[in-house]
C-alpha positions as CSV (number, residue, x, y, z in Angstrom):
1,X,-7.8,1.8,-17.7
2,X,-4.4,3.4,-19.0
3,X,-4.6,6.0,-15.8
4,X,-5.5,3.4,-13.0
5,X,-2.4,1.4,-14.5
6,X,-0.5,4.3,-14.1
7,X,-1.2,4.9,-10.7
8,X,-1.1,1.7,-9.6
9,X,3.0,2.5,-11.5
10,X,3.5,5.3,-9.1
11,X,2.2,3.3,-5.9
12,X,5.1,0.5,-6.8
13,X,7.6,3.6,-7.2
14,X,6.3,4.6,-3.5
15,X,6.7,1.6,-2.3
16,X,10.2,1.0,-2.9
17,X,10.8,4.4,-0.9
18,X,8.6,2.5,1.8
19,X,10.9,-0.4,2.0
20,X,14.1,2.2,1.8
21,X,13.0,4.2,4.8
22,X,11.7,0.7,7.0
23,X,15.4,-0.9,6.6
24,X,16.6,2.4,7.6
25,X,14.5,2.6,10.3
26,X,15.0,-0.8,11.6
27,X,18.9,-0.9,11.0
28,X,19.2,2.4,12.8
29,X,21.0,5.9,11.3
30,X,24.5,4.7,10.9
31,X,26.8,5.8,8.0
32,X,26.4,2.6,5.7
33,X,22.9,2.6,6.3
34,X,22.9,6.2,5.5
35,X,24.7,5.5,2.4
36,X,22.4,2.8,1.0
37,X,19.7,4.5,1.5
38,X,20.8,7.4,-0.6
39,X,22.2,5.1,-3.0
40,X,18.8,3.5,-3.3
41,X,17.2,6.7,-3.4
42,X,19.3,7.7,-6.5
43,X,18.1,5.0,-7.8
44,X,14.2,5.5,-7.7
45,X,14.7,9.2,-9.0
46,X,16.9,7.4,-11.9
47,X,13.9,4.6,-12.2
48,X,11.4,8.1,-12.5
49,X,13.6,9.7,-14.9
50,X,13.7,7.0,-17.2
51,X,9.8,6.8,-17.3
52,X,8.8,10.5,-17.6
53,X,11.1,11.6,-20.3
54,X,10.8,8.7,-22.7
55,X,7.9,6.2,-21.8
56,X,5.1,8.6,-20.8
57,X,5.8,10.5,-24.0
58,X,5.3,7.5,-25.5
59,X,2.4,6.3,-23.4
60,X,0.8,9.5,-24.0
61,X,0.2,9.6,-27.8
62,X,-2.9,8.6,-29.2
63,X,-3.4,5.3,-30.2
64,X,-5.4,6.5,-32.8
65,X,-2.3,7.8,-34.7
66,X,-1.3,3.9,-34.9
67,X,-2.3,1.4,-37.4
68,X,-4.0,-0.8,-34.7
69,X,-5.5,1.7,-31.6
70,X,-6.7,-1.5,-29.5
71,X,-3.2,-3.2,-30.1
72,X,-1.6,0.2,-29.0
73,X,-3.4,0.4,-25.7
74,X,-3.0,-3.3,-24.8
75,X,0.7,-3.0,-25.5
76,X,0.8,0.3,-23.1
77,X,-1.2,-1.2,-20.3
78,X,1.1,-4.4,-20.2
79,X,4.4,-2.3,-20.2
80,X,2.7,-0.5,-17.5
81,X,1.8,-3.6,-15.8
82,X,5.8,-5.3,-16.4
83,X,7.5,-1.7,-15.6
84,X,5.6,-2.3,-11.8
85,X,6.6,-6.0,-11.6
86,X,10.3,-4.4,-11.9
87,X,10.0,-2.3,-9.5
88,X,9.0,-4.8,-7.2
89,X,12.2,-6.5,-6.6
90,X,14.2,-3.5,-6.4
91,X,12.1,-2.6,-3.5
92,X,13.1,-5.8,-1.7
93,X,16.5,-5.6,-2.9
94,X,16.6,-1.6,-1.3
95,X,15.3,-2.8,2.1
96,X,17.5,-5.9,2.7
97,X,20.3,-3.7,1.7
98,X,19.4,-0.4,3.3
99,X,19.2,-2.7,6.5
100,X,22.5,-4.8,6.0
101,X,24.8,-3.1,3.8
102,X,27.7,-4.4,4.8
103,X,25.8,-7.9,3.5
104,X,28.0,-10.0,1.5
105,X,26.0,-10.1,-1.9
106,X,24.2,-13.5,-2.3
107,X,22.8,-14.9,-5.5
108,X,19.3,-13.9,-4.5
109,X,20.3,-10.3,-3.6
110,X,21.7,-9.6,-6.5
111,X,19.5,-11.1,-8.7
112,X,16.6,-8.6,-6.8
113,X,18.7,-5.6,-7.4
114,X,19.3,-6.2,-11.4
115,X,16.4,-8.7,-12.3
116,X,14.2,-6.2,-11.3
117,X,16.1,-2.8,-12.9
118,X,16.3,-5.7,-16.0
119,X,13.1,-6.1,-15.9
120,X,12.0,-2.0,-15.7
121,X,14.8,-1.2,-19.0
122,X,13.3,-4.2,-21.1
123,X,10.0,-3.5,-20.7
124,X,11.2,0.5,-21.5
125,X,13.6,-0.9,-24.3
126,X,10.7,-3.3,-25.9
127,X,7.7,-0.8,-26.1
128,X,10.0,2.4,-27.6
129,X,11.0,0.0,-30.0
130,X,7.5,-1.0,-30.9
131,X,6.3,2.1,-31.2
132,X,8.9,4.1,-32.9
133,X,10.7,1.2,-34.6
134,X,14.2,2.7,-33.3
135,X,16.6,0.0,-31.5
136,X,16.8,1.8,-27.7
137,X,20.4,0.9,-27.2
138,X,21.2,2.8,-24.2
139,X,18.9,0.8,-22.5
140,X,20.0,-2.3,-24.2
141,X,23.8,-1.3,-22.5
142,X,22.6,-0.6,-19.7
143,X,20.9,-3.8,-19.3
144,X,24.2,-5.9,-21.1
145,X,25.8,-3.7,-17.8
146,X,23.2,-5.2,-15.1
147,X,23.8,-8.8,-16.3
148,X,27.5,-7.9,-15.6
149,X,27.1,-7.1,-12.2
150,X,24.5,-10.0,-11.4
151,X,27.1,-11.9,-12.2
152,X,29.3,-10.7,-9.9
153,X,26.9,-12.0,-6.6
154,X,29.9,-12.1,-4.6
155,X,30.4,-8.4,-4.0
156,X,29.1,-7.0,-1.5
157,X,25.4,-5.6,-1.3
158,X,26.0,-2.1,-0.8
159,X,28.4,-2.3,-3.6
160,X,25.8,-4.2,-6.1
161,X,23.1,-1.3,-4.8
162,X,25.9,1.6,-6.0
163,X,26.6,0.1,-9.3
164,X,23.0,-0.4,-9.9
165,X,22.3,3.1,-9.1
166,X,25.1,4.4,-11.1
167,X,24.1,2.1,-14.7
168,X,20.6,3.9,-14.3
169,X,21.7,7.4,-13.9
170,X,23.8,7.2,-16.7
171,X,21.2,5.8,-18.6
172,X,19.1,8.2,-17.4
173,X,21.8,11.7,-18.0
174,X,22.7,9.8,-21.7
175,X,19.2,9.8,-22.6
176,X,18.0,13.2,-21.2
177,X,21.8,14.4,-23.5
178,X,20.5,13.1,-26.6
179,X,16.5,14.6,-26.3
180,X,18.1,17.8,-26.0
181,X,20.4,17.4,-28.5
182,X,17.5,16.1,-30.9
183,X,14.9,18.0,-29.7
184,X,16.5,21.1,-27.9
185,X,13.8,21.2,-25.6
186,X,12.5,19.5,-22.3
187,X,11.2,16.1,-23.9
188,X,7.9,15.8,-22.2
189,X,6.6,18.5,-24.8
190,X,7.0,17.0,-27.9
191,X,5.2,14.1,-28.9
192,X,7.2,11.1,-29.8
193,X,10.4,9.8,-29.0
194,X,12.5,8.6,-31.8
195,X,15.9,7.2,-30.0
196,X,18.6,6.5,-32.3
């Protein structure tokens, strides 16, 4: 059940590079297109980051080792399940602004862009606390830094897209600096995450 889950993960992280290239294609190649679309591009490889070196190391240990195995794989499928739901609005979000960049940010937009990366961190941020009963306070910044910027719906779109993309790659580089420094090693090889 775990795998279908998962793929049904990677088909929402496909479809937000769907919706990037369809506003491209309908807005035409022009440079603020151009530049949304790559801004919304960092952003899916930050969104994949995020999941493969701390949440699929996560996902992939064996519920046996846990005190309750069926509460263990419940809890992974629905953090699979919430981690999709995230990614659906940031699809949205990519298309309207890949199309319009020059958009001036709206409520709605906004709320798209960093409900859904919101939604993708605390869903990350609730599950690696459950399992390794360490607070995740990167992600817990990073999200304090999203409600920030959805609070500032008046800028405009392509500017809500950058500072989205640039909360999640730092999120993203921070976390990736403190496995190595921890683990000295690529941290898909070890078996837990314990984030301090």
């Amino acid at each position: 059940m775990l795998e279908r889950i998962r793929l049904f993960l990677i088909l929402a992280l496909g479809e937000q590079i769907v919706s990037i290239v369809t506003g491209l294609h309908e807005a035409g190649f022009h440079l603020l297109n151009l530049l949304a679309a790559t801004t919304s591009i960092v952003t899916f490889f930050a969104l994949w980051w995020l999941y493969i070196w701390d949440v699929e190391v996560i996902l992939e240990t064996d519920p046996a080792e846990h005190d309750d195995p069926a509460e263990s794989g419940a809890r992974s499928v629905t953090v699979q399940m919430v981690l999709a739901l995230g990614l659906i609005p940031l699809a949205v979000s990519d298309e309207i602004i890949v199309g319009e960049p020059a958009h001036h940010g709206s409520l709605t937009l906004t709320a798209l862009a960093c409900g859904g990366a919101i939604l993708y961190l605390a869903a990350q941020a609730w599950h690696i606390h459950r399992v390794t009963e360490h607070t995740p306070w990167r992600r817990l910044v990073a999200i304090l830094a999203l409600v920030i910027v959805a609070a500032a719906s008046f800028i405009p779109a392509i500017v809500t897209n950058a500072l989205v993309a640039t909360i999640l790659v730092i999120t993203a580089v921070m976390s990736r600096r403190h496995h190595m420094k921890h683990f000295d090693r690529d941290p898909t090889e070890h078996d837990r995450i314990i984030e301090k």
